[in-house]
C-alpha positions as CSV (number, residue, x, y, z in Angstrom):
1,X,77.6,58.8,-23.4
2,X,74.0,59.7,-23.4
3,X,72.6,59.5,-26.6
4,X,68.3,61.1,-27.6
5,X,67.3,59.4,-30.3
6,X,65.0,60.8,-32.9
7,X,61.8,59.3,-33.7
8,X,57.9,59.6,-34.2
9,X,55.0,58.3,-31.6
10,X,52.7,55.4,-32.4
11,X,49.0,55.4,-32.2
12,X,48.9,52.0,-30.9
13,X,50.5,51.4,-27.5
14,X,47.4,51.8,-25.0
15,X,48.4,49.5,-22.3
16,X,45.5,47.1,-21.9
17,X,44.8,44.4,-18.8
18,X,48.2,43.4,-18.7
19,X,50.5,45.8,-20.4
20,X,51.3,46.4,-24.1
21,X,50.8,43.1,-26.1
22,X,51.5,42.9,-30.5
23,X,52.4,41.0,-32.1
24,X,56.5,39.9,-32.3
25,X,56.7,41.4,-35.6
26,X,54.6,44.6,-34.2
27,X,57.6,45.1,-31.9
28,X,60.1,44.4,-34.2
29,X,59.2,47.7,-36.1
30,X,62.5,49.9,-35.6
31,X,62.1,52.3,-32.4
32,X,58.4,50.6,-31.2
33,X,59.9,49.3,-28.4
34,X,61.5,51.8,-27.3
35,X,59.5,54.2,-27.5
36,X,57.1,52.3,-25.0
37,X,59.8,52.0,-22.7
38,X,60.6,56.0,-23.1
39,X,56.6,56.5,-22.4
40,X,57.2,54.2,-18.9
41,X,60.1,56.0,-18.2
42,X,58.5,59.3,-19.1
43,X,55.3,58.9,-16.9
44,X,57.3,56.7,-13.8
45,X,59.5,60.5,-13.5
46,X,62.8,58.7,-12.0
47,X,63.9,61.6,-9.6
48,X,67.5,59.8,-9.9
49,X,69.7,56.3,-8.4
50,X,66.4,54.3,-8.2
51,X,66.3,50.7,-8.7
52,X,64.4,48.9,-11.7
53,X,64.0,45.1,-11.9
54,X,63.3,43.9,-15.8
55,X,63.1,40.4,-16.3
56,X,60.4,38.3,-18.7
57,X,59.3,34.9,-19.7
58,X,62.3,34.0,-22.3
59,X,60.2,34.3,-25.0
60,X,61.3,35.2,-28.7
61,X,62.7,38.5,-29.1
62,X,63.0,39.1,-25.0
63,X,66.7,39.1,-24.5
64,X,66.9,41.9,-27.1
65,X,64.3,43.6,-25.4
66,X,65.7,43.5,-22.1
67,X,69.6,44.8,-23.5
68,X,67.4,47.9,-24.8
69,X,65.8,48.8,-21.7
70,X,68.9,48.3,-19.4
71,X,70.7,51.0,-21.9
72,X,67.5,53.2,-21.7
73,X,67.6,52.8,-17.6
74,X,71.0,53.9,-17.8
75,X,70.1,57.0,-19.9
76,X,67.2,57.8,-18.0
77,X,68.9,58.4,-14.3
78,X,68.1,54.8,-12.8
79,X,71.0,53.6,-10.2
80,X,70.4,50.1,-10.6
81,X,69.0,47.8,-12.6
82,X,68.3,44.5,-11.1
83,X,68.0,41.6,-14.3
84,X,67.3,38.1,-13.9
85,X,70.3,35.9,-15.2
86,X,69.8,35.4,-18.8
87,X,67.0,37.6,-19.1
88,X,64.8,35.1,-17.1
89,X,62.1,36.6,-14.4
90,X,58.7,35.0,-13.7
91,X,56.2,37.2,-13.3
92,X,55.5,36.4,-9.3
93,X,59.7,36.7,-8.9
94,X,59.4,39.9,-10.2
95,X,57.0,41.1,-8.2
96,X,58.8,39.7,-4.8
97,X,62.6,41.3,-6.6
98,X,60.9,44.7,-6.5
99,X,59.6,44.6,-2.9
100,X,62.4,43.1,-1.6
101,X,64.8,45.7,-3.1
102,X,62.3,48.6,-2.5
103,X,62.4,49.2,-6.2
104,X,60.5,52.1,-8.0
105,X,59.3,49.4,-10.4
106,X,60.0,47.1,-12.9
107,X,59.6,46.1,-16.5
108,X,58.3,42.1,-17.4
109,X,59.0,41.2,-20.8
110,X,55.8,38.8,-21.8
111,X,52.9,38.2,-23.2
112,X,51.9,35.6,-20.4
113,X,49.5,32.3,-21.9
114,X,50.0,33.8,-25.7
115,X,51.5,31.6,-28.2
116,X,55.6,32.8,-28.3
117,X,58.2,32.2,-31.2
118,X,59.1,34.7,-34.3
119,X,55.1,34.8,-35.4
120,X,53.7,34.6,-32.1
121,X,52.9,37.4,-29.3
122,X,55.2,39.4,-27.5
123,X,54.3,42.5,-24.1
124,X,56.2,45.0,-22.3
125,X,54.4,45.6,-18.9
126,X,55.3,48.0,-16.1
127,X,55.0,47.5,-12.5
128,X,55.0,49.3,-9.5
129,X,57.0,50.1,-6.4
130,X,54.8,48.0,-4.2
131,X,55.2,45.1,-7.0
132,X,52.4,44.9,-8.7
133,X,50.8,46.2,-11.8
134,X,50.4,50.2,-12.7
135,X,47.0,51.3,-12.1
136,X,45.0,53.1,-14.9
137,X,46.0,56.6,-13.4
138,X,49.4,55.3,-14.7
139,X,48.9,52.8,-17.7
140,X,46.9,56.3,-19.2
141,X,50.1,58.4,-18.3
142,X,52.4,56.3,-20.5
143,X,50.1,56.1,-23.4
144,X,49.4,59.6,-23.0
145,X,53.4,60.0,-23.4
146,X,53.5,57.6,-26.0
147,X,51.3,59.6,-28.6
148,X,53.6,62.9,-27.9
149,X,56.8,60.9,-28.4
150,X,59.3,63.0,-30.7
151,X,62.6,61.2,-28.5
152,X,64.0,58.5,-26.7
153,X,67.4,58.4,-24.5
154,X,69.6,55.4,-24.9
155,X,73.4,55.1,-23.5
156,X,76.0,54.0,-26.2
157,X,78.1,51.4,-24.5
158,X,76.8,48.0,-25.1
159,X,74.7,46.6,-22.6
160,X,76.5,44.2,-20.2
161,X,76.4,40.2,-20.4
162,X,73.3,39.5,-18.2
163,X,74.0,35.1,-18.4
164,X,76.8,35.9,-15.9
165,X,75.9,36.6,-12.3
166,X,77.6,39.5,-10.7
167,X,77.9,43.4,-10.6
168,X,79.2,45.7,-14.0
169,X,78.5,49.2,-14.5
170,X,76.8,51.3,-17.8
171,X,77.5,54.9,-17.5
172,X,77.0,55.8,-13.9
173,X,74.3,52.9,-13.7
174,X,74.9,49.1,-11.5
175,X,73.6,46.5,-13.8
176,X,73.1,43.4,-11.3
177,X,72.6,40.3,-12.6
178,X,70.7,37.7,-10.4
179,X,69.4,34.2,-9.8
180,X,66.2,34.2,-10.8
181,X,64.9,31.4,-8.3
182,X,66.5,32.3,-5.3
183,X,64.8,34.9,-3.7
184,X,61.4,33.6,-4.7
185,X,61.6,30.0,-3.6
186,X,63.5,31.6,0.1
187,X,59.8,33.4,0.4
188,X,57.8,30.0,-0.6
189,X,59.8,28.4,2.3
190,X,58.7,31.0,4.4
191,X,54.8,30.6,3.7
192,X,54.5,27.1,4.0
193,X,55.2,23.9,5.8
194,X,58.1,22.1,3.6
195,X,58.9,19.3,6.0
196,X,54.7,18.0,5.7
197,X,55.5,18.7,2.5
198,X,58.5,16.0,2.1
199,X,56.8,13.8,4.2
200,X,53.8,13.2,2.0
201,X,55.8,12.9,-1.0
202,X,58.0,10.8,0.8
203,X,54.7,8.4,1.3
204,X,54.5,7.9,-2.2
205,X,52.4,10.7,-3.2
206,X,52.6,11.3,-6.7
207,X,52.5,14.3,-8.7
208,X,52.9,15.7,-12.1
209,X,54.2,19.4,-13.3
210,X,54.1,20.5,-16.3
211,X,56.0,23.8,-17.3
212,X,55.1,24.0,-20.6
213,X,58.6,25.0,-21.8
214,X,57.9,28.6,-20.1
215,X,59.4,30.0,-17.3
216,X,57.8,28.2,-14.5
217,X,60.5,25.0,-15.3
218,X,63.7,26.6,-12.9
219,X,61.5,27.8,-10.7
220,X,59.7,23.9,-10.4
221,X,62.3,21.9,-10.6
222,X,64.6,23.6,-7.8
223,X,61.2,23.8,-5.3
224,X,59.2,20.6,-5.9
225,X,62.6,18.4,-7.1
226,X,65.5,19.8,-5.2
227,X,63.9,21.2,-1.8
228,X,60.9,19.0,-1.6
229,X,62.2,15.8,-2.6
230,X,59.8,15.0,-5.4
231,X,61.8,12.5,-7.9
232,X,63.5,13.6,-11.3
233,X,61.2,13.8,-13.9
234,X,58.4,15.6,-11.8
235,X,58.8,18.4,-13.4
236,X,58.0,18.0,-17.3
237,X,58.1,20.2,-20.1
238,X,61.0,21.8,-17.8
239,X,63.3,24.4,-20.2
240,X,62.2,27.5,-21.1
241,X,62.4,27.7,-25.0
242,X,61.5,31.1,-27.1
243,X,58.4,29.6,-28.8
244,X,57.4,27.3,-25.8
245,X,58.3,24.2,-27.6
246,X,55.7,25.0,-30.2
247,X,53.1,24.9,-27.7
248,X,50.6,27.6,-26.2
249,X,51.4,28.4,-22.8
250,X,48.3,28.5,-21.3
251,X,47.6,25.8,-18.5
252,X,43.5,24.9,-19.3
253,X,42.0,22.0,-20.7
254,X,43.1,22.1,-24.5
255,X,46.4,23.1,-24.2
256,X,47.6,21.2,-21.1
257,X,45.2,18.1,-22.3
258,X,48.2,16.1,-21.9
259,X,48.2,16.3,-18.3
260,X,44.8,15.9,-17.9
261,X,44.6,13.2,-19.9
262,X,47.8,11.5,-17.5
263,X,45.5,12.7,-14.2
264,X,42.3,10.6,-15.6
265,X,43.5,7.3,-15.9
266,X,43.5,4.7,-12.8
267,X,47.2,4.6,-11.5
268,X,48.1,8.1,-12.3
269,X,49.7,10.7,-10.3
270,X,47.7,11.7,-7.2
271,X,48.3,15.5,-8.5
272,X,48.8,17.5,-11.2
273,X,49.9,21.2,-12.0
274,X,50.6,23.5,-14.9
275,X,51.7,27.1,-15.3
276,X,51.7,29.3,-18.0
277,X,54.3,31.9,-20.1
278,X,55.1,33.9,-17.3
279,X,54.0,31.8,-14.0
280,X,51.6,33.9,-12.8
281,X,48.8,31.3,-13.6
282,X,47.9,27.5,-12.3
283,X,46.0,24.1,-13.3
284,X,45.0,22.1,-10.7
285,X,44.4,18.8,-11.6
286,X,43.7,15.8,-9.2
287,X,43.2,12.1,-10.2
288,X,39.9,11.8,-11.7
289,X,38.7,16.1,-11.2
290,X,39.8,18.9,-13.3
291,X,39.4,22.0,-10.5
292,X,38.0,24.7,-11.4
293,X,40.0,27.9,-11.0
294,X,37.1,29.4,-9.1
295,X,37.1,26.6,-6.8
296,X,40.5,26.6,-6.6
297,X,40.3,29.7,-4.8
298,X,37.5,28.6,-2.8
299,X,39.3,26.2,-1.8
300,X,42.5,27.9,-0.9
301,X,40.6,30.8,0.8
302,X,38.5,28.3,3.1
303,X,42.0,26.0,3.8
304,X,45.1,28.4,4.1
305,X,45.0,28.6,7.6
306,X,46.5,25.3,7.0
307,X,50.0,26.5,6.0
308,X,52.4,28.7,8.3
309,X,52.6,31.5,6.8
310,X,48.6,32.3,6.9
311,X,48.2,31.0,10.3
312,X,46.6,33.2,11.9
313,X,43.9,33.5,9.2
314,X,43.1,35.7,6.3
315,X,41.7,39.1,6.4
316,X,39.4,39.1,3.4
317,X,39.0,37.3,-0.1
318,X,38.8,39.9,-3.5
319,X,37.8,37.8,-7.0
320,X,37.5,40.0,-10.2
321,X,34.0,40.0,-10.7
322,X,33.4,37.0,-13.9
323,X,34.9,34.8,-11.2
324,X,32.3,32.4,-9.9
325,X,30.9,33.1,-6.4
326,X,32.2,30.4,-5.0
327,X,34.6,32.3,-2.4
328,X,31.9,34.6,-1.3
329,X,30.2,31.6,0.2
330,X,33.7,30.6,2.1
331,X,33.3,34.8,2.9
332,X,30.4,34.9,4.5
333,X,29.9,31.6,6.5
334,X,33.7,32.7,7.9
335,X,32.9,36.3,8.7
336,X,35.4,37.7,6.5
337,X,35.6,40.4,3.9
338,X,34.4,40.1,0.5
339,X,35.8,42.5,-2.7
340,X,34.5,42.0,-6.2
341,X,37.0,44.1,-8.5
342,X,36.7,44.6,-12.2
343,X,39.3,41.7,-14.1
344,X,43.2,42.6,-14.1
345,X,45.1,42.2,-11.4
346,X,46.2,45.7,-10.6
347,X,42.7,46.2,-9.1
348,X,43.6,44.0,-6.7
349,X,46.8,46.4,-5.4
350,X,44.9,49.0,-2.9
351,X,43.0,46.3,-1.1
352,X,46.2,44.3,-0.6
353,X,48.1,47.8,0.9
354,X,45.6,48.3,2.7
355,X,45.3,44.9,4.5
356,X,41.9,44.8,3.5
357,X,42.4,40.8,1.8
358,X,45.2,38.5,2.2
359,X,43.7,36.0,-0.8
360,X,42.8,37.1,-4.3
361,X,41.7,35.6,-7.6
362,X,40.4,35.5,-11.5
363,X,39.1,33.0,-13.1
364,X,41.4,32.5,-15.8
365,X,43.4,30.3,-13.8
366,X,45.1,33.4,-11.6
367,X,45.1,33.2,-7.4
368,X,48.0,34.9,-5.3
369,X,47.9,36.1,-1.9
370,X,49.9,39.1,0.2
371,X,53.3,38.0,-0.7
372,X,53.7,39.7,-3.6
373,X,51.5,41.7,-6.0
374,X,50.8,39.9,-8.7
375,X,49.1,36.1,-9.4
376,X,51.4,33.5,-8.4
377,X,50.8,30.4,-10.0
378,X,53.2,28.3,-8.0
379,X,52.1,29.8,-5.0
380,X,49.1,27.9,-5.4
381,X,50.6,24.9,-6.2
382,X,52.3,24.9,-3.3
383,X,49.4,26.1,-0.9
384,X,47.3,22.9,-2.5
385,X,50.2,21.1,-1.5
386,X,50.7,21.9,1.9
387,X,46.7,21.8,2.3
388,X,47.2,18.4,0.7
389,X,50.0,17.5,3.2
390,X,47.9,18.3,6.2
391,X,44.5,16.8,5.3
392,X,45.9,14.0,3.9
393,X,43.1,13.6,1.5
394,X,42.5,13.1,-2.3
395,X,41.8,16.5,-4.3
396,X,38.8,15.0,-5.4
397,X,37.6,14.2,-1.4
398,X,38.9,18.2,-0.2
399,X,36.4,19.1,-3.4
400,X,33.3,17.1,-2.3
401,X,33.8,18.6,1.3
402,X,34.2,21.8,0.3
403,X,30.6,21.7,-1.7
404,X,29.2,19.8,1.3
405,X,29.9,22.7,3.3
406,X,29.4,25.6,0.8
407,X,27.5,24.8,-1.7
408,X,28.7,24.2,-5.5
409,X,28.7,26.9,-8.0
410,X,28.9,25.1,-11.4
411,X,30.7,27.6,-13.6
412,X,31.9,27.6,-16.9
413,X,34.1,30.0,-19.4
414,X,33.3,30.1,-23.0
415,X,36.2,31.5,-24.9
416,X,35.4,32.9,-28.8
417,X,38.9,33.4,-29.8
418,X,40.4,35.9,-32.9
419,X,36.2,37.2,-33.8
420,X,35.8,40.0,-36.1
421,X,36.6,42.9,-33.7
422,X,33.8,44.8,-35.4
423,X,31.4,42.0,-34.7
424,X,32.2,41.8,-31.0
425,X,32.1,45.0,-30.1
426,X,28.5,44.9,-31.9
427,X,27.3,42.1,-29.7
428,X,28.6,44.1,-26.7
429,X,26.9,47.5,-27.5
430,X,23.9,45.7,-28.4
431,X,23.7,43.9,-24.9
432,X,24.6,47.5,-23.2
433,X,21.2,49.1,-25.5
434,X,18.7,46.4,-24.0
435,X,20.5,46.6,-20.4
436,X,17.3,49.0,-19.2
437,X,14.4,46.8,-20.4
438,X,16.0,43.6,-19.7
439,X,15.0,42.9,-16.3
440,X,11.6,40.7,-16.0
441,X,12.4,39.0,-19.4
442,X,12.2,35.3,-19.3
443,X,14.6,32.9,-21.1
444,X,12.9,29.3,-20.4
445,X,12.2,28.8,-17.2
446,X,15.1,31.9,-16.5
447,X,13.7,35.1,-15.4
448,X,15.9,38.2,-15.3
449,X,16.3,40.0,-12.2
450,X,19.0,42.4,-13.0
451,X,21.3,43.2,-15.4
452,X,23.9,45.7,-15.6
453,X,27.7,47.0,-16.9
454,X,29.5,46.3,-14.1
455,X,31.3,49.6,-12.8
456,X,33.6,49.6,-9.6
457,X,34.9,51.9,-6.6
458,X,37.9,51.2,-5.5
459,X,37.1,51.6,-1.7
460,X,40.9,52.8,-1.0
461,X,41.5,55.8,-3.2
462,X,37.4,56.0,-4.1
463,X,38.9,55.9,-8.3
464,X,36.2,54.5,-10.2
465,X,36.2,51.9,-14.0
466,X,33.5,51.6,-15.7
467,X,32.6,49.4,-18.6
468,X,34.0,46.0,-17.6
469,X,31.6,43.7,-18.5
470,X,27.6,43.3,-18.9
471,X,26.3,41.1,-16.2
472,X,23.2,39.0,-16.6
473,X,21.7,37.5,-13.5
474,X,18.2,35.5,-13.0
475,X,15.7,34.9,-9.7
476,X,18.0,32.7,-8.0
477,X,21.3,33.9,-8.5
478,X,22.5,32.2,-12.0
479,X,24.6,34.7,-13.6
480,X,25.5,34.9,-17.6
481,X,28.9,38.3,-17.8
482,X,29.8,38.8,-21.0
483,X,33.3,41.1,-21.8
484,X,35.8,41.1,-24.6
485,X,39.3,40.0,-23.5
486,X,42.3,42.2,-22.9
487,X,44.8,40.2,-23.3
488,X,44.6,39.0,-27.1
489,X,46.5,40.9,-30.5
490,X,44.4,39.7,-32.9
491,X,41.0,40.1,-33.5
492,X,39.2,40.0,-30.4
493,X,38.0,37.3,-27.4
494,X,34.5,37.2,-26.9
495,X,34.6,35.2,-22.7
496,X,30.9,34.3,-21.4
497,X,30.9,33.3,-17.6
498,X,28.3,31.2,-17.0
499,X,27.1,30.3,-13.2
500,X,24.6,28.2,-11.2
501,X,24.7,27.6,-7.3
502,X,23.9,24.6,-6.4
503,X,23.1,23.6,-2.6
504,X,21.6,20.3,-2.7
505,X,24.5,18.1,-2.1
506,X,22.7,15.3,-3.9
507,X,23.0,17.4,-6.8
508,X,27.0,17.8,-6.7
509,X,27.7,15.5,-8.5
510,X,26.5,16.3,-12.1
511,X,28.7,17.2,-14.9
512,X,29.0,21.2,-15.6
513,X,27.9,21.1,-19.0
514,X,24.5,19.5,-17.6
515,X,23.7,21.7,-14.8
516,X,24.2,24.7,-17.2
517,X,22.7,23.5,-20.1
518,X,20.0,26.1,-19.8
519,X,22.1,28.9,-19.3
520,X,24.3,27.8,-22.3
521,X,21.6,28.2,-24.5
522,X,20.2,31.2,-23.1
523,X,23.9,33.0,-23.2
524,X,23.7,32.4,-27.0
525,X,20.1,33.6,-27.4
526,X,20.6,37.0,-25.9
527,X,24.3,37.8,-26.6
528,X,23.4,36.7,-30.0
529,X,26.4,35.0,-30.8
530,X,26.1,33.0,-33.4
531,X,24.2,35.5,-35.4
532,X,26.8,37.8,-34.5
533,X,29.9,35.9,-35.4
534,X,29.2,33.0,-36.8
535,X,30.8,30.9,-34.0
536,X,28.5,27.8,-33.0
537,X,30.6,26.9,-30.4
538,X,33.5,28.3,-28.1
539,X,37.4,27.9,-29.1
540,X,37.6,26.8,-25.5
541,X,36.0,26.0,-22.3
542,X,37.5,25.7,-19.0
């Protein structure tokens, strides 16, 4: 039985980078929830018996979550609903689940690298058929729904058991409940080389992963334990709890310190990895060098003819535009295509249909590739791996070649988390007034060239975003982007990018907060930051 529930719209659920993200106790408020899921289901228009994958991160408040929208599915003329087996879905397996099953989308239950537990952060986020995040046309359809919301449809029976695997029905509905793992670690072994693999851990390799209680720990231990060999105990931090273990999921150099600080001493593992809430991002950490998600890519990009599954080379590289420019260099001395998108990863989407790129990134520690349709922080893991497998080199040696050859971009982000949202939006409007009279200034011995708010074309269906972030750059090609994070709930994050190239290989060597001492300065003088907020120094810095 179908029941339409009564209820009244709220004026707060415009999706942002990533979906809708509050609060826990935000979504705890009787019908908000639902009514989000109504405003997906609303502006997705199932015509009738199509397939919907939900799955999240296992964070507080998910499993509830999840029972809602399989009885809302059932009430709203889906066929199927494919779950992950106690609720559990990374981000990436989600993404490969809906492909795989030619899905017409599917809900992920997170709030990614935001804290979890009863007072932390919860998201509901809606993908697409072809895996991957909704585009604005879409993300603007569901709010749009959300603010005329006077319903919501919801079966009566009780949802089924989803820690059992197997087959049940609600209403005319299949409710399927799967291993999360399976599929996606069957399309790792397709992509790369698992025997080189074995064999160099088999040499006595070492590494390190940590999970950070979040979903990534299955997902690890089955692949780098169980299929690759690595010993027990690889895989740390391994169970996915609902407040992360009382730790913030978010794998950079203050909350996965731990690691780092196990990668920097002599004797330590050869290799180290994190992921976040969801496992959609990565750390790279080898003994002695933090990498740089910017290199990272780089990196990947220049080597991933290495690994089977990229064999016969990549079509093209696309980085959201605050990541460094390190992979246009790998771009243009290989002859390949070169996208710079506005941040979120649903920009990346058209170019990947369209077989424009095969490797995209972000700097906040997110590279995938054509597999799937979102970030995949595993993925990478495993692609440094198998890189590492083949070269049989240190991370820090693949590094100092890859400058050699390139060039280094020293590149920093400056995070000023929970600001006054008032103030930050001042310090952005401010920058966007003096955008016009900026070029020619000079900051030091910095002399603006250009300076703009970065807008973008999407070349495959020509839509166009505006507004996603001032960019600063000098005679020489040092950059200074300044946007306010997406991805927060309270307050808002204030990110400066700050970026040199370097070419002089003599130079390589220097520590980031050196070669960008000028810039640093120079980011505060004419973003005003301090005066504006009253921070003297970022929260974080990766």
């Amino acid at each position: 039985m179908i029941e339409t529930v009564a209820t009244t719209p709220f004026d707060d659920q415009k999706p942002g980078t990533s979906g809708l993200r509050k609060k826990v106790t935000r979504f705890q408020v009787p019908h908000y929830a639902a009514n989000f899921i109504q405003a997906i289901f609303d502006a997705a228009k199932p015509d009738g018996g199509e397939t919907l994958v939900i799955g999240g991160d296992g964070r507080f408040f998910n499993r509830e979550v999840i029972l809602t929208a399989i009885r809302m599915a059932a009430a709203n003329g889906y066929g199927r609903v494919v779950v992950g087996r106690s609720g559990l879905l990374s981000t990436p397996a989600a993404s490969n689940l809906i492909r795989k099953r030619r899905a017409a989308g599917g809900i992920i239950l997170s709030a990614s690298h935001n804290p979890g537990g009863p007072d932390g952060d919860f998201g509901i986020k809606y993908n697409i058929a072809n895996g991957g995040p909704a585009p604005e046309k879409i993300t603007e359809a569901i709010y749009r729904h959300s603010l005329a919301m006077t319903e919501f449809r919801i079966i009566a029976q009780t949802a089924p058991d989803i820690s059992k695997l197997g087959e049940t029905r609600l209403g005319d509905m299949v409710v399927e409940v799967v291993d999360p793992v399976a599929d996606y670690a069957s399309l790792m072994e397709t992509l790369f080389d698992f025997g080189a693999i074995r064999e160099l851990l088999a040499s006595g390799f070492r590494i390190r992963f940590d999970a950070m209680h979040a979903v990534t720990g299955p997902y690890a231990k089955d692949i780098l334990e169980n299929r690759l060999g690595a010993p027990a105990g690889t895989v740390i931090n391994g169970e996915p709890l609902e407040d992360f273990g009382g730790g913030h999921p978010d794998p950079n150099a203050v909350h996965a310190k731990a690691l780092i600080d196990e990668l920097m001493v002599k004797g330590g593992p050869d290799f180290g990895a994190a992921s976040d809430g969801d496992g959609d991002r990565n750390l790279i950490v080898g003994r002695g060098v933090v990498v740089s998600p910017s290199d990272s890519l780089a990196v990947l990009a220049a080597n991933a003819h290495l690994a089977p599954g990229y064999a016969g080379g990549i079509a093209g590289i696309a980085r959201s535009m605050p990541t460094s420019q390190a992979a246009d260099r790998v771009a243009q001395k290989r002859g390949l295509g070169m996208f710079e998108t506005p941040t979120g990863w649903k920009f990346f989407g058209n170019l990947l249909d369209a077989g424009k790129v095969t490797i995209c990134g972000e700097e906040s520690a997110g590279t995938g590739s054509d597999h799937v349709r979102e970030k995949d922080g595993l993925w990478a893991v495993l692609l440094w791996l198998n890189i590492l497998a083949v070269r049989r080199e240190s991370v820090a040696d693949i590094l100092s070649a890859h400058w050699a050859e390139f060039g280094r971009n020293y590149y920093q982000r400056h995070d000023y988390e929970e600001i006054d949202k008032e103030a930050a939006e001042g310090l952005m409007e401010s920058l966007r007034d003096r955008l016009a009279s900026m070029a020619g200034q000079r900051f030091g011995t910095l002399v603006v060239s250009e300076a703009d708010d970065f807008s973008y074309r999407d070349p495959v269906d020509n839509s166009i975003s505006t507004g996603q972030g001032v960019r600063i750059v000098f005679s020489g090609g040092s950059r200074i982007v300044f946007r306010l994070s997406g991805t927060g709930t309270h307050g808002a994050t204030l990110r400066v990018y700050i970026e040199r190239y370097e070419p002089d290989a003599a130079r390589h060597g220097e520590a980031p907060q050196r070669a960008l001492a000028e810039l640093i300065q120079t980011a505060d003088a004419i973003g005003e930051i301090t005066k504006r907020t009253g921070r003297t120094a970022p929260d974080v810095v990766t």
